[in-house]
DRENTI-532971 format. One record per residue (C-alpha): residue number from 1; y negated, x negated, z negated. Coordinates in nm, 4 decimals, always signed. Each point is the difference from the previous one (the first is absolute). Layout:
<romars>
<num=NUM | py=Y | px=X | pz=Z>
...
</romars>
This chain:
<romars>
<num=1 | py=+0.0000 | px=+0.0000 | pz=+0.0000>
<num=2 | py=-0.3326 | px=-0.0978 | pz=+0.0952>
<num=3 | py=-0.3286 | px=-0.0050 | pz=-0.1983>
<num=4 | py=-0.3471 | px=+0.0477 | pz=+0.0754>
<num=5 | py=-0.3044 | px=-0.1088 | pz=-0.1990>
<num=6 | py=-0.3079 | px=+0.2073 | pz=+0.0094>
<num=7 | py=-0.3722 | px=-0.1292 | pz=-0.1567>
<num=8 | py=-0.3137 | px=+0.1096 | pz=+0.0816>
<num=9 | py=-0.2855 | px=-0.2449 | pz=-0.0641>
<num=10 | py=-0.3889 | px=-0.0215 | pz=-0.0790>
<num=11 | py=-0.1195 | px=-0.4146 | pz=-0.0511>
<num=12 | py=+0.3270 | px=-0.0903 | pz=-0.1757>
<num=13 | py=+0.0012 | px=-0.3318 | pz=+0.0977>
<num=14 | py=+0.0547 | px=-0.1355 | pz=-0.3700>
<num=15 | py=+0.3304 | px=+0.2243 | pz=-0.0076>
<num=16 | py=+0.1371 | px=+0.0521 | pz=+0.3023>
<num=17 | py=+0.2069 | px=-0.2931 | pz=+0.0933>
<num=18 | py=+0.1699 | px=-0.0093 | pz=-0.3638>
<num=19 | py=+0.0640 | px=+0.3631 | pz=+0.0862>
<num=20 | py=+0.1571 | px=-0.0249 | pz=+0.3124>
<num=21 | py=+0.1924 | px=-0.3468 | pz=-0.1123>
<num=22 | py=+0.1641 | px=+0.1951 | pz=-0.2819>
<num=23 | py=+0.1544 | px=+0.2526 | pz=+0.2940>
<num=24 | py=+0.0789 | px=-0.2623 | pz=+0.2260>
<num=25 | py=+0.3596 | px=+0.1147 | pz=+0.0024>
<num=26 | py=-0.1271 | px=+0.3165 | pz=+0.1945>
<num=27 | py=+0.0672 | px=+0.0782 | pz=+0.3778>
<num=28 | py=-0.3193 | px=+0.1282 | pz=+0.0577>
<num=29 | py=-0.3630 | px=-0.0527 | pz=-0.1670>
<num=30 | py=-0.2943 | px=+0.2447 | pz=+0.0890>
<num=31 | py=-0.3617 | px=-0.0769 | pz=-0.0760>
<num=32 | py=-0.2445 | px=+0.2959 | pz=+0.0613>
<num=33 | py=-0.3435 | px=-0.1893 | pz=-0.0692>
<num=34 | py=-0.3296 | px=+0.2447 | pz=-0.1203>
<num=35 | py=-0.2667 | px=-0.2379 | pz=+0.1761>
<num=36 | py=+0.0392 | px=-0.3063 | pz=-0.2151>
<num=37 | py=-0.2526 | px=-0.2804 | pz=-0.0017>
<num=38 | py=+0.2206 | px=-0.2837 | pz=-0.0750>
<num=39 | py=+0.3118 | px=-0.1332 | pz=+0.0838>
<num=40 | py=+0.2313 | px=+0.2715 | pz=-0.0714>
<num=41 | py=+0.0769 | px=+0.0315 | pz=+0.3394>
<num=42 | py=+0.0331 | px=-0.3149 | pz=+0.1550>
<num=43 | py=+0.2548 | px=-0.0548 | pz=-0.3410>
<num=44 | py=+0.2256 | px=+0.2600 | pz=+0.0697>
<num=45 | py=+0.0276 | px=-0.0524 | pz=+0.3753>
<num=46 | py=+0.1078 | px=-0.3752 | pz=-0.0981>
<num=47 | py=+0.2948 | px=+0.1522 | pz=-0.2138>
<num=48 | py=+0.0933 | px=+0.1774 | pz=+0.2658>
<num=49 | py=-0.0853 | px=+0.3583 | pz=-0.0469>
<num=50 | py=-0.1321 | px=+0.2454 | pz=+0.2238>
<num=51 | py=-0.3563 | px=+0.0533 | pz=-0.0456>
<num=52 | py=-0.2397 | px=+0.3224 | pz=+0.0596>
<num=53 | py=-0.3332 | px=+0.0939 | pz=-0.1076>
<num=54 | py=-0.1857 | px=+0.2757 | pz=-0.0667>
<num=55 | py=-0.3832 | px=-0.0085 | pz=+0.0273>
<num=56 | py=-0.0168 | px=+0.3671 | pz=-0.2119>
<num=57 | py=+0.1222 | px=+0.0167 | pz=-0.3418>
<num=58 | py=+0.1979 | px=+0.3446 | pz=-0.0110>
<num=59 | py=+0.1813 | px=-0.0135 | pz=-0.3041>
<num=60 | py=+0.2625 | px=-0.1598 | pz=-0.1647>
<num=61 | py=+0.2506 | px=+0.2789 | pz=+0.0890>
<num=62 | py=-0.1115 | px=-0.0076 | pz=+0.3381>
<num=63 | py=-0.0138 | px=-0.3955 | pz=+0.0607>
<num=64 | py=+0.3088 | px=-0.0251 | pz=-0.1795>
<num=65 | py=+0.1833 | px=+0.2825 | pz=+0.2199>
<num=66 | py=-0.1457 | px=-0.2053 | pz=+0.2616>
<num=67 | py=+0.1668 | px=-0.3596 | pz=-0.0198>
<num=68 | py=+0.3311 | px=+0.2779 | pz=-0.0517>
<num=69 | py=-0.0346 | px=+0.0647 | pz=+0.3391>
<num=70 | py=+0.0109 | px=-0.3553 | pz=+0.1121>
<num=71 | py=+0.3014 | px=-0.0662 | pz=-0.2294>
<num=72 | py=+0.3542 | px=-0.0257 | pz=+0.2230>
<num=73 | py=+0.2846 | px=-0.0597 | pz=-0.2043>
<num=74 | py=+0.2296 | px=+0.1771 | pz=-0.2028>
<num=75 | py=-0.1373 | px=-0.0365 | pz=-0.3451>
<num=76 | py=-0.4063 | px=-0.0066 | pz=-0.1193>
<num=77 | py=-0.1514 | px=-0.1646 | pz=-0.2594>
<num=78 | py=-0.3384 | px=+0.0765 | pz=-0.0828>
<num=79 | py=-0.2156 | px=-0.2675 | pz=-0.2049>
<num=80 | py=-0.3623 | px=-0.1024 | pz=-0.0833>
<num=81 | py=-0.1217 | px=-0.3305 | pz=+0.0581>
<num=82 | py=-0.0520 | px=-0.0977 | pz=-0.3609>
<num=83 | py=+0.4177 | px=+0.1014 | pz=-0.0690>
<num=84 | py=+0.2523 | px=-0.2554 | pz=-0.0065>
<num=85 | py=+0.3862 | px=+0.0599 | pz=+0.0189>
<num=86 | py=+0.2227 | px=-0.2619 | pz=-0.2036>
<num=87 | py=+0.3218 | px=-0.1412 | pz=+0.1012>
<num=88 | py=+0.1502 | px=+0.2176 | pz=-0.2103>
<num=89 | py=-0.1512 | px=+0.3145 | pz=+0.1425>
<num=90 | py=+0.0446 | px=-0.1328 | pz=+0.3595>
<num=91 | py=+0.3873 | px=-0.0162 | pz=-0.0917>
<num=92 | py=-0.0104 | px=+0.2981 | pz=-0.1322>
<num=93 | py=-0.1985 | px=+0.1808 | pz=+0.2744>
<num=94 | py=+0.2919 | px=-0.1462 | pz=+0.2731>
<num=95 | py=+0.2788 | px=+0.1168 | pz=-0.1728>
<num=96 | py=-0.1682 | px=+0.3387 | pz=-0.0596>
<num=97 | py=-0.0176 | px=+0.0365 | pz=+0.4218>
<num=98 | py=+0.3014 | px=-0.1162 | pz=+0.0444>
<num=99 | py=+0.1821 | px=+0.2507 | pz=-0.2108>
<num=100 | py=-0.2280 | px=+0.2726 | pz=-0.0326>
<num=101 | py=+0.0637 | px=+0.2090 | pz=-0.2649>
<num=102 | py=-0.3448 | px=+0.2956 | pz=+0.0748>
<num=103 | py=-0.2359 | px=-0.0605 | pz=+0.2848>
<num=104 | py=-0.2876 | px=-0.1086 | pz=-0.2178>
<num=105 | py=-0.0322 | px=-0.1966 | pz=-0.3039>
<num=106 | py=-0.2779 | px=-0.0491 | pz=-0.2668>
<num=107 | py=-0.0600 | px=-0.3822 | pz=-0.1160>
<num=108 | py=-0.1825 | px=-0.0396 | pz=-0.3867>
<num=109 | py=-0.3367 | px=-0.1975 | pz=+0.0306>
<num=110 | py=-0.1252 | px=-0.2202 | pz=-0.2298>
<num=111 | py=-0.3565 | px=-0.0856 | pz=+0.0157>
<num=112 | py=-0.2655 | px=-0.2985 | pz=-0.0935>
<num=113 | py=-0.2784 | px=+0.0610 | pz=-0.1592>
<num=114 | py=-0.2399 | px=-0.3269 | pz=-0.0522>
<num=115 | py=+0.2830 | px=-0.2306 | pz=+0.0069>
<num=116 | py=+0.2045 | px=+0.2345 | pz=-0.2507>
<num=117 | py=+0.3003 | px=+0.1911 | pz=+0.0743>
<num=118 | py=-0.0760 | px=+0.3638 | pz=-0.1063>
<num=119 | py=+0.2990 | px=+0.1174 | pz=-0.1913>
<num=120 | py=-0.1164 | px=+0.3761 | pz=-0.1478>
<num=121 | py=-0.3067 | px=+0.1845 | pz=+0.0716>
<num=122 | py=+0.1981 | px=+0.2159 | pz=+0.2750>
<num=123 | py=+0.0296 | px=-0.2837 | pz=+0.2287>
<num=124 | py=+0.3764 | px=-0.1055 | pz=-0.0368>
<num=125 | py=+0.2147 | px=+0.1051 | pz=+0.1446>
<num=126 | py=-0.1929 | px=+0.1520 | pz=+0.2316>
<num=127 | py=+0.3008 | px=+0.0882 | pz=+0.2528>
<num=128 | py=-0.2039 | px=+0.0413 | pz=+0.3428>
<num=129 | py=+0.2049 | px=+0.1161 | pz=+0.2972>
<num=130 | py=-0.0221 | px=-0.2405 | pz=+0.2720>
<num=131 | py=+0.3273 | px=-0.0020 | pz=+0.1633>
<num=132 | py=+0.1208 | px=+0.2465 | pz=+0.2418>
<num=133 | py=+0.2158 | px=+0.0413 | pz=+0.2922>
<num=134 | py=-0.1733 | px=-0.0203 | pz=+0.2715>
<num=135 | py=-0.0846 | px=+0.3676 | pz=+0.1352>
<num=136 | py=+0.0831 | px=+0.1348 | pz=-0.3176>
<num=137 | py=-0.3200 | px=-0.0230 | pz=-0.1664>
<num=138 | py=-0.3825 | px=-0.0165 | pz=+0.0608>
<num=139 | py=-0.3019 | px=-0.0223 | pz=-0.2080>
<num=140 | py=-0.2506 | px=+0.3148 | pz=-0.0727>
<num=141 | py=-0.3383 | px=-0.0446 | pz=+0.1634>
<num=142 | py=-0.1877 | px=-0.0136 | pz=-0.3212>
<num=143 | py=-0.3250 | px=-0.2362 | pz=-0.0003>
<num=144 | py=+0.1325 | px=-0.1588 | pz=-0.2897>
<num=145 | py=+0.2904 | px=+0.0145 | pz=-0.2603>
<num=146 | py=+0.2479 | px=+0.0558 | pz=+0.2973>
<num=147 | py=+0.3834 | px=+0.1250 | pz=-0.0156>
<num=148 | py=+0.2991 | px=-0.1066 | pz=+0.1838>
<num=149 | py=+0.1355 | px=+0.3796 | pz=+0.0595>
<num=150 | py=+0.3624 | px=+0.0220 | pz=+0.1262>
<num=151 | py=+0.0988 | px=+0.1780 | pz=+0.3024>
<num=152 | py=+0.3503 | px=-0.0083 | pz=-0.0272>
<num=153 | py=+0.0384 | px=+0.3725 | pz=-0.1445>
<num=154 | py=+0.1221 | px=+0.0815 | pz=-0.3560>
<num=155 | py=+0.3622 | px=-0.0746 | pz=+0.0612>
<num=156 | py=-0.0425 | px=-0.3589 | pz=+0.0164>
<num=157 | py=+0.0640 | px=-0.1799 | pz=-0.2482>
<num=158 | py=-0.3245 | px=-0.0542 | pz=-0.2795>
<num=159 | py=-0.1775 | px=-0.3579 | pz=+0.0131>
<num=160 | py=+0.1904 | px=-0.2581 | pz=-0.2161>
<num=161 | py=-0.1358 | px=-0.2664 | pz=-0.2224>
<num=162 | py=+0.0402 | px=-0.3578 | pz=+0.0669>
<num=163 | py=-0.0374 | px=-0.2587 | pz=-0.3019>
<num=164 | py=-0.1613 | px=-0.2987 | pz=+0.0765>
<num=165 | py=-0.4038 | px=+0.0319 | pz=-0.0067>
<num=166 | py=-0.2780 | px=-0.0222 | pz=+0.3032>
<num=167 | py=-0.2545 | px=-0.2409 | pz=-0.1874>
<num=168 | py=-0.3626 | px=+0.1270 | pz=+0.0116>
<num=169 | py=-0.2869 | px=-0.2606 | pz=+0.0502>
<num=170 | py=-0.2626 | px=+0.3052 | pz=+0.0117>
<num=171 | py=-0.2603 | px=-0.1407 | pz=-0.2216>
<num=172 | py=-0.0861 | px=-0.3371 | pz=-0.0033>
<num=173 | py=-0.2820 | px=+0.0409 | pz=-0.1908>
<num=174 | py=-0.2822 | px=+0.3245 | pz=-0.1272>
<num=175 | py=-0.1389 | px=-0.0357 | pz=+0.3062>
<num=176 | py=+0.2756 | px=+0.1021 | pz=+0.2188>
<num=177 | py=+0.0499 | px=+0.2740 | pz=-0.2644>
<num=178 | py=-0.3756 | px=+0.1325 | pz=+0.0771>
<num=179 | py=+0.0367 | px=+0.0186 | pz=+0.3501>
<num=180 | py=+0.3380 | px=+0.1864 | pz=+0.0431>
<num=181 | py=-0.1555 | px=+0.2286 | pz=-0.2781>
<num=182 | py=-0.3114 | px=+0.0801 | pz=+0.2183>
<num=183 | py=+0.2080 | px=+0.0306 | pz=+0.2957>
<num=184 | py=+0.2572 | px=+0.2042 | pz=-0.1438>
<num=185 | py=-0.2333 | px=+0.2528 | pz=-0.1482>
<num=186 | py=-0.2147 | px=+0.0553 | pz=+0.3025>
<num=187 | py=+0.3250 | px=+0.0717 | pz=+0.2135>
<num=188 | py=+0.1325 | px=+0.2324 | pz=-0.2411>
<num=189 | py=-0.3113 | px=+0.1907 | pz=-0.0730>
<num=190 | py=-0.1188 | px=+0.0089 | pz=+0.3622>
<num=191 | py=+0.3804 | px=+0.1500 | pz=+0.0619>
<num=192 | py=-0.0001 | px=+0.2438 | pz=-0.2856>
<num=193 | py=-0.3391 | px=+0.0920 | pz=+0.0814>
<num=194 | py=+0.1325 | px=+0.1057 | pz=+0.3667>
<num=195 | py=+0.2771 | px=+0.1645 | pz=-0.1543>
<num=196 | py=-0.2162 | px=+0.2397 | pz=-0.1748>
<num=197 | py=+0.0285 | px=-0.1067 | pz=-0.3547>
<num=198 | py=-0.2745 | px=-0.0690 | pz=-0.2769>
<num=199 | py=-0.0520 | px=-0.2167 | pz=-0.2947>
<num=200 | py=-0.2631 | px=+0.0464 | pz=-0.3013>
<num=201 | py=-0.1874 | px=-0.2845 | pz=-0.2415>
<num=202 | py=+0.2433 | px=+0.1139 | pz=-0.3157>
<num=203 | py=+0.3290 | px=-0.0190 | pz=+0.2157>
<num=204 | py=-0.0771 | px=-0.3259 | pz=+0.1151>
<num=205 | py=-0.0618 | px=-0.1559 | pz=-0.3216>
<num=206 | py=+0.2958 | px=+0.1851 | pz=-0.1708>
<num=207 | py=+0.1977 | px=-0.1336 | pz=+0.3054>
<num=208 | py=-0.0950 | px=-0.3309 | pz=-0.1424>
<num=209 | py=+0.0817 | px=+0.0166 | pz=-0.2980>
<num=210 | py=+0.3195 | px=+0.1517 | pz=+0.0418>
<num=211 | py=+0.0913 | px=-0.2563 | pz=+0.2422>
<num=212 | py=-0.0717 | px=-0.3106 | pz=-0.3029>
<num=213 | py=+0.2001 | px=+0.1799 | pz=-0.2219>
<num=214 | py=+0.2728 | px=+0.0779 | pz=+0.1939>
<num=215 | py=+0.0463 | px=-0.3590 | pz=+0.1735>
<num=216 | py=-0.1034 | px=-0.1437 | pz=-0.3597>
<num=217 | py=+0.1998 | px=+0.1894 | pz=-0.2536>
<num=218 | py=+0.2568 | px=+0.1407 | pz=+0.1892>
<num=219 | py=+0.0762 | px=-0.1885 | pz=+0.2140>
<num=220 | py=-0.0285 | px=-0.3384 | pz=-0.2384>
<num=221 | py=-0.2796 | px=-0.1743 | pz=+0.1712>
<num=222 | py=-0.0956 | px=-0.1332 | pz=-0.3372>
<num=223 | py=+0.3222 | px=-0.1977 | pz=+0.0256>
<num=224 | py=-0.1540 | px=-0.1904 | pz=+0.2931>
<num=225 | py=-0.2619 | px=-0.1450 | pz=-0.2314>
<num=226 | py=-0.3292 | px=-0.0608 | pz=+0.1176>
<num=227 | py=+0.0671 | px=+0.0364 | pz=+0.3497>
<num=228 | py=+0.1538 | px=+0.3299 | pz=-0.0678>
<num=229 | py=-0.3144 | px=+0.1535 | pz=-0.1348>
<num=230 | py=-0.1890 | px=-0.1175 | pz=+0.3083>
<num=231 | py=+0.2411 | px=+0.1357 | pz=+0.2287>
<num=232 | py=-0.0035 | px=+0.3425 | pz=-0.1902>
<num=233 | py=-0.3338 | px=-0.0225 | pz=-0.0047>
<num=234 | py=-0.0808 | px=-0.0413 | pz=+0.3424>
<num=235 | py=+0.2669 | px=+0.2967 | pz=+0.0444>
<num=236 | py=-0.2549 | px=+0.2073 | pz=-0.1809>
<num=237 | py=-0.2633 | px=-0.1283 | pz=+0.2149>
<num=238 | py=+0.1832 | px=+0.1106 | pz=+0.2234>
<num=239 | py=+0.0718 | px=+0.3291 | pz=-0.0210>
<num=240 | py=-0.3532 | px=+0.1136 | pz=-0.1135>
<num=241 | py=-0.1054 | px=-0.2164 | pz=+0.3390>
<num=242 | py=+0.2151 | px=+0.2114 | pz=+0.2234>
<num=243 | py=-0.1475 | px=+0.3447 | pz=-0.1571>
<num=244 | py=-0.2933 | px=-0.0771 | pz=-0.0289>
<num=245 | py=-0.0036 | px=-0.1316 | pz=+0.3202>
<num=246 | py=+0.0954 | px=+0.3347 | pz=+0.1697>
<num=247 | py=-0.2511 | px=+0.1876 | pz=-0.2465>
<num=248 | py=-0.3013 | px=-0.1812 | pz=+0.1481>
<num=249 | py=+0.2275 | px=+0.0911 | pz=+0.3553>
<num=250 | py=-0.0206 | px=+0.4062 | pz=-0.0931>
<num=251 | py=-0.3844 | px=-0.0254 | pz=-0.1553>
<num=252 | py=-0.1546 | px=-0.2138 | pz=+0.3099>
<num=253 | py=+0.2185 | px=+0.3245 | pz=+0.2432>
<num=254 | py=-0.1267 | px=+0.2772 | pz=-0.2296>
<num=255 | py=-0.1997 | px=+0.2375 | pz=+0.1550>
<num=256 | py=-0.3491 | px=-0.0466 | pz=-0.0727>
<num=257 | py=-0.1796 | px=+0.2859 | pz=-0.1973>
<num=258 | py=-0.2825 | px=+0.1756 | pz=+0.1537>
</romars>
């Protein structure tokens, strides 16, 4: 069985190559490229992977659904640039598509936060669903926060788990944090907003502060130390960034009063 490797790309050039080197085992390695200013390109066309671009930003669902479509072999993974797959996983992942045992599996992520493994805070184990048979899956066209959704109908078997983990270097430092915050929240506001739903001041900061205590207490970010706490924190942020975001959406699109 054959396996295809699917990442779409925005100025990655500090990732990419460790990404794609960690798949080399792969048959097939597509790079669908948002317009980047560096070298992402020229990078992954040196590994050897087939390279588009997009000049308009559509989505993550959409771009995603779109390097998909390039994708010819019998199995798909999907990664981001800043994901790396151990030897461990890689073995794993081979023997899974070899003797499949469902048509889609889910892989636990664990993720870097400042040059700290985040064990807690709802991060881990973070099972993400990433490989499918190919044809048996695509991802929703949501701006942001997209889905793999099966296709194969509900007598297939469900998605099974594999063990080893897909390592997560999201976060190298607060400032990477920032951005993908202020990214995040625009796209889902601007998509809520569109699909006719509304936010108010009090729900965004209760969102906050639901989201702290949830990641921190419950789900034992304090055990994470000092690092945990930011995290969680910047969770909160979050969460009242993404509400708030789509409340200033509904008041600046509120009919004006006479």
């Amino acid at each position: 069985m054959s396996l295809s490797v699917i990442i779409i790309t925005k100025n990655e050039e500090a990732n990419l190559q460790a990404c794609l080197e960690s798949v080399r085992f792969a048959d097939q390695w597509v790079v669908v490229d948002s317009a980047s200013t560096d070298n992402t390109r020229a990078i992954a066309s040196a590994f050897g992977a087939e390279v588009a671009q997009t000049q308009v930003w559509p989505g993550f669902g959409p771009q995603k659904n779109l390097a998909l479509g390039l994708a010819t072999q019998d199995w798909v993974l999907s990664l981001d640039a800043d994901e790396r797959v151990t030897p461990e996983l890689a073995a794993e992942i081979q023997q899974a598509i070899q003797s499949p045992a469902a048509n889609a599996f889910e892989i636990p992520r664990l993720t870097q936060f400042c040059g700290q493994w985040i064990h807690h805070c709802g991060w881990t184990p973070d099972p993400v669903l990433r490989l499918f048979r190919r044809g048996q899956a695509a991802f929703s066209n949501d701006l942001v926060h997209e889905r793999v959704i099966l296709t194969s109908g509900a007598l297939a078997p469900p998605p099974v788990r594999l063990k080893s983990r897909l390592l997560h270097y999201s976060y190298p430092s607060p400032m990477h944090y920032w951005r993908k915050l202020e990214q995040y929240s625009l796209a889902w506001a601007e998509q809520s907003h569109a699909r006719g739903k509304s936010s108010s001041m009090p729900r965004a900061v209760i969102s906050g502060l639901v989201a702290f205590l949830k990641s921190y207490i419950f789900r034992l970010g304090i055990l994470d130390g000092s690092m945990g706490f930011a995290v969680c924190t910047m969770q909160a942020q979050a969460a009242f960034g993404k509400y708030f975001t789509l409340y200033c959406l509904n008041q600046q699109n509120a009919p004006k009063k006479s």
